[in-house]
N, C-alpha and C positions, 0 to 999 in steps of 0.2 A: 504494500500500500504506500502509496505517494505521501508526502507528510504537506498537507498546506501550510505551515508557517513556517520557514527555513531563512536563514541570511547565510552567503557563501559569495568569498570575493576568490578568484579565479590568482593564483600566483605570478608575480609580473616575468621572471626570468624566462627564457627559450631554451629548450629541451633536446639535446644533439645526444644521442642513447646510441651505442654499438661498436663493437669492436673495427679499430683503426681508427674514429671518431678525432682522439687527439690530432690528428693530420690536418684536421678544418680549421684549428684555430686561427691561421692568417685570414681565410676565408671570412669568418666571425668576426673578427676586429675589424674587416673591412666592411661587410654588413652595417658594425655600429659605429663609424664614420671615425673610425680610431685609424689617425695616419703617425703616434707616434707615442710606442706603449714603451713599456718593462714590464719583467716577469718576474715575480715574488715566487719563493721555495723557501723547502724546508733542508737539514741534514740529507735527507735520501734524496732528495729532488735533482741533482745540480744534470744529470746524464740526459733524466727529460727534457731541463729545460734549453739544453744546448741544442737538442735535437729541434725543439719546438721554435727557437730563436736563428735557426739555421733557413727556415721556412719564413722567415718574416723580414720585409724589407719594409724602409731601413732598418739595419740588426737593431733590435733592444737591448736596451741596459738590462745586466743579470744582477738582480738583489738577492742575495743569500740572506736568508737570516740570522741574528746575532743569537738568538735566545732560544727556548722550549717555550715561553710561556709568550703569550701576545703584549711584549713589553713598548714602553716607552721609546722606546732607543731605538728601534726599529720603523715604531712608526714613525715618527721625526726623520730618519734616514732617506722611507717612503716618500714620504708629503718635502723633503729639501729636493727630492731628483726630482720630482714633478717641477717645481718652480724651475730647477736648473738646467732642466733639459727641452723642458714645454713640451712633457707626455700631457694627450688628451686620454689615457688610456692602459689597461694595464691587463695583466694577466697574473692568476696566483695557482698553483699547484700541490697539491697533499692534500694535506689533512687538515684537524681542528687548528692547528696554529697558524699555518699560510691564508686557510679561509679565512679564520676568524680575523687576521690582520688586514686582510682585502673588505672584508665587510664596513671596518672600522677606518678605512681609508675613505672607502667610495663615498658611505654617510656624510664625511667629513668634507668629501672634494666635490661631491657629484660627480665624477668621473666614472663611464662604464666600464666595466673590468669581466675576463671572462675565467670563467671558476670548471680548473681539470681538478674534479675529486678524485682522491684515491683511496679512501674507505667507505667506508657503511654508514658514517654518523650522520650525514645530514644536515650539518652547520650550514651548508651553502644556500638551505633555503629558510634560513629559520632570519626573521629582520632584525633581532637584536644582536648588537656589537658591542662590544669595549678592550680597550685595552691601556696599560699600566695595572701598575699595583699601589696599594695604599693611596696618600695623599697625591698621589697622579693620576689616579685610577679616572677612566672616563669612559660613560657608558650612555648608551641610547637605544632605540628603534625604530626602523622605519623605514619603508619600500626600498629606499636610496642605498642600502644596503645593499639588496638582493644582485647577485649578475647580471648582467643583461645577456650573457648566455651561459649554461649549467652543461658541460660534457662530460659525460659518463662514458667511457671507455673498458669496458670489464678486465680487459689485457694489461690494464696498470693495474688492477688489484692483484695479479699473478703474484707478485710479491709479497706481500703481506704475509707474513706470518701466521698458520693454522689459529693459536691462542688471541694474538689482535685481533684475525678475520672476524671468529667467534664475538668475543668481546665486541666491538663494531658493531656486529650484526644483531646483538643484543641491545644494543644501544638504539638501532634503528626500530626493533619490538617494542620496545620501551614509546617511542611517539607511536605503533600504529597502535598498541593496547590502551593507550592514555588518552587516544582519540574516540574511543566507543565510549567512552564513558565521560571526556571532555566537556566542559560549558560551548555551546555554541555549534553544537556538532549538527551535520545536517548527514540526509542518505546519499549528499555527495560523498560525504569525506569519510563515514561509515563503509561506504562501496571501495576504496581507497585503501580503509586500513585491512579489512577485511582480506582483502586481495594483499595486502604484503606480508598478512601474517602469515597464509598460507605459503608464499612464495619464502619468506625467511624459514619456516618451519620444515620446508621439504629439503633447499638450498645448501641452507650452513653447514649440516652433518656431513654433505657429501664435501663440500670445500674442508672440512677439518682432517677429512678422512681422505682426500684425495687433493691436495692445494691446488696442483696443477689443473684440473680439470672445468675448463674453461666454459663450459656450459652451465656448470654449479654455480661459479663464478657471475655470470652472467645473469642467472636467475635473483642469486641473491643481491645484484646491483640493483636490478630492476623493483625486487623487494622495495630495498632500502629507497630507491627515488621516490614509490609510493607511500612510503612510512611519511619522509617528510617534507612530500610538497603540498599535503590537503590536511596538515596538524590544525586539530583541533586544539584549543587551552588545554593545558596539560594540568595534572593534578597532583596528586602527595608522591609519587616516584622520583619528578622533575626535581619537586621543593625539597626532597632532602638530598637525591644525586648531586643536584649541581651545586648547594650550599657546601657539602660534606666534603665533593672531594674538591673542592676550590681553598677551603679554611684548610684541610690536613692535605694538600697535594698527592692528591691520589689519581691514577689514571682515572679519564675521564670516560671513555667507554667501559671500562671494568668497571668503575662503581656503578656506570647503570647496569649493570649488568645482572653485578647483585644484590638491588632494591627492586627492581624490577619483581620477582617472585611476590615478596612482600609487600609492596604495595597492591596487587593484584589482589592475593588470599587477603587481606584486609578491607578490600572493599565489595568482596562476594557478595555479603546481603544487598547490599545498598545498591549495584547494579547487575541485577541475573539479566539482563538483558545482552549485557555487554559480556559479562560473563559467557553465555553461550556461544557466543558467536567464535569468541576465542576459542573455549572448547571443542567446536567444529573444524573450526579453521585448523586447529592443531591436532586435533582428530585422538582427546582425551578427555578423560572427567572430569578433573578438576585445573582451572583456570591457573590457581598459584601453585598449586604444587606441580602440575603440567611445566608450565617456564620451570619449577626449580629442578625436577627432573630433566629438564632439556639443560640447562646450565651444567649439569652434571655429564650429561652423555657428552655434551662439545667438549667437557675438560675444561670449563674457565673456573678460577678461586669463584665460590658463593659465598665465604665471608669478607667482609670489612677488613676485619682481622689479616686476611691473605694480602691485600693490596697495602698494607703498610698503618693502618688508622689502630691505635692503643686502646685498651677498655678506660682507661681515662680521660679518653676524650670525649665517648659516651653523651656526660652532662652538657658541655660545651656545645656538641652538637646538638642537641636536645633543643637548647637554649635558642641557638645560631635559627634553626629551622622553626621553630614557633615565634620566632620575634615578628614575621611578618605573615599577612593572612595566606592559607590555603585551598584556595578551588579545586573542589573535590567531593564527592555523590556522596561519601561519608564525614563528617564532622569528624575533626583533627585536635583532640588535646592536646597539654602536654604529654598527658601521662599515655597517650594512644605514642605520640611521637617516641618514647623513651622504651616504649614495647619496641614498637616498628626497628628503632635504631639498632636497640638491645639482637632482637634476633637477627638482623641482616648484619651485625657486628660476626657473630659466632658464628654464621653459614649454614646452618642446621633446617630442615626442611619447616618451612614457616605453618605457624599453629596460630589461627583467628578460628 
């Protein structure tokens, strides 16, 4: 049944999906009237980007990055070659830190830029940016962000290591299960999540169990661009993933990885709707313990504990994560928060 009252705005970025894909980027730049970019990378990046910047005339400036984390000093480096060179344009490559630096540029510049992912997370389409830390720290959101083109290429995930790919691809479950039960969700972005859980749930096993196998690969990219280009508001998984591991520096795909379970089985009552739909899709009976027995067959840490966070940090995060409100089909105390943390601390199959 069709639902008569729905609001659903349509993603601003362009969609370039399939293996050899990377080869278009000169193509694309010229598309968005970009006649003089640079390409932002990460550590592993520098082999693609020579390849990518060998295709592109005039050659661009190559920006390596200084840091792991989306610092300061980076984006200053960014935003000085723009003025110094007069790029209308740019290009960024990897992961959470290259994206996340391109999103936090473009906001800044308006400048279109085009986004080669190389995992599962999703940052490329999500509009919020920041970067620095502490008293530098700057953040916002807002279309300006998004790429004006997103290529997904399945041949660069070849690399990724089995335990990232997992983790990643957990990260990417993490928005499509957060979106059936989301504020604002319509039977667009339900048809969406629906379709990537099944696609991440078939996908990841064979990518752990076979890396090389570029069909697995392939599915679960496709997954992942479903997960997060029709997010819904996300709800208690988000609000303590991204607080937890940003306060203790924890990988950022591994700890969604493992709240993910846990916030799932704690919101059973309060959405069996969404509830089934995952249970379908994943073709199991129980929604949370379904993910947490999936966490366990790919081999990624399901506790806190595994990715580096102390039982003493426990209260801190408790605190960290209820200092601001939660959107979520179940009401969030502290003392729910301090459960929640408590179990996805220790890894142990979650009991709501």
């Amino acid at each position: 049944m069709c639902s008569s009252d729905l609001a659903f705005q349509s993603p601003a970025p362009r969609i370039v999906f399939g293996v050899g894909k990377v080869d278009v980027v000169a193509q694309e730049l010229k598309l968005h009237g970009v006649k003089r970019a640079f390409i932002l990378y990460g550590a592993s990046g520098e082999t693609l980007a020579l390849r990518i910047a060998a295709s592109i005339e005039p050659a661009p400036e190559l920006v390596p990055l200084s840091s792991r984390s989306i610092s300061s000093e980076d984006f200053k480096r960014a935003t000085d070659l723009i003025q110094k060179a007069s790029c209308d344009g740019f290009v960024a490559i990897g992961g959470g830190t290259p994206i996340g630096l391109a999103k936090a540029i473009a906001a800044n510049t308006r400048l279109p830029w085009i986004g080669i992912t190389t995992t599962y997370s999703g940052s490329e389409m999500a509009t919020n940016w920041t970067y620095g830390k502490g008293a530098e720290a700057r953040q916002g959101s807002g279309s300006a962000a998004l790429p004006a083109t997103a290529i997904y290429d399945p041949a660069l995930t070849l690399s990724l290591p089995p335990v990232l790919s997992a983790q990643s691809g957990m990260n990417a479950m993490a928005h499509a299960v957060e979106t059936l039960y989301g504020e604002g969700r319509s039977p667009v972005v339900e048809a969406m999540a629906t379709a990537a859980i099944g696609h991440l749930s078939r996908s990841l096993p064979r990518v752990v169990a076979e890396p090389a196998h570029l069909e697995a690969r392939t599915e679960a990219f496709y997954g992942a661009w479903l997960a997060a280009a029709f997010r819904a508001p996300v709800g208690v998984e988000h609000a303590i993933a991204q607080k937890v591991r940003q306060r203790f520096n924890l990988s950022h795909a591994g700890t969604h990885a493992v709240v993910t379970p846990y916030a799932v089985a704690f919101n059973r009552q309060a959405a069996p709707a969404a509830m089934k739909t995952i249970e379908s899709a994943m073709k199991t009976d129980d929604a949370g313990l379904g993910l947490f027995d999936f966490n366990v067959r790919l081999g990624v840490p399901t506790g806190l504990r595994h990715l580096g966070m102390k039982a003493e940090d426990i209260p801190a995060a408790v605190e960290l994560v209820g200092a601001s409100p939660i959107a979520n089909p179940r009401p969030v105390s502290k003392a729910d928060l301090l459960e929640l943390i408590t179990q996805a601390f220790h890894g142990e199959a979650p009991r709501f």
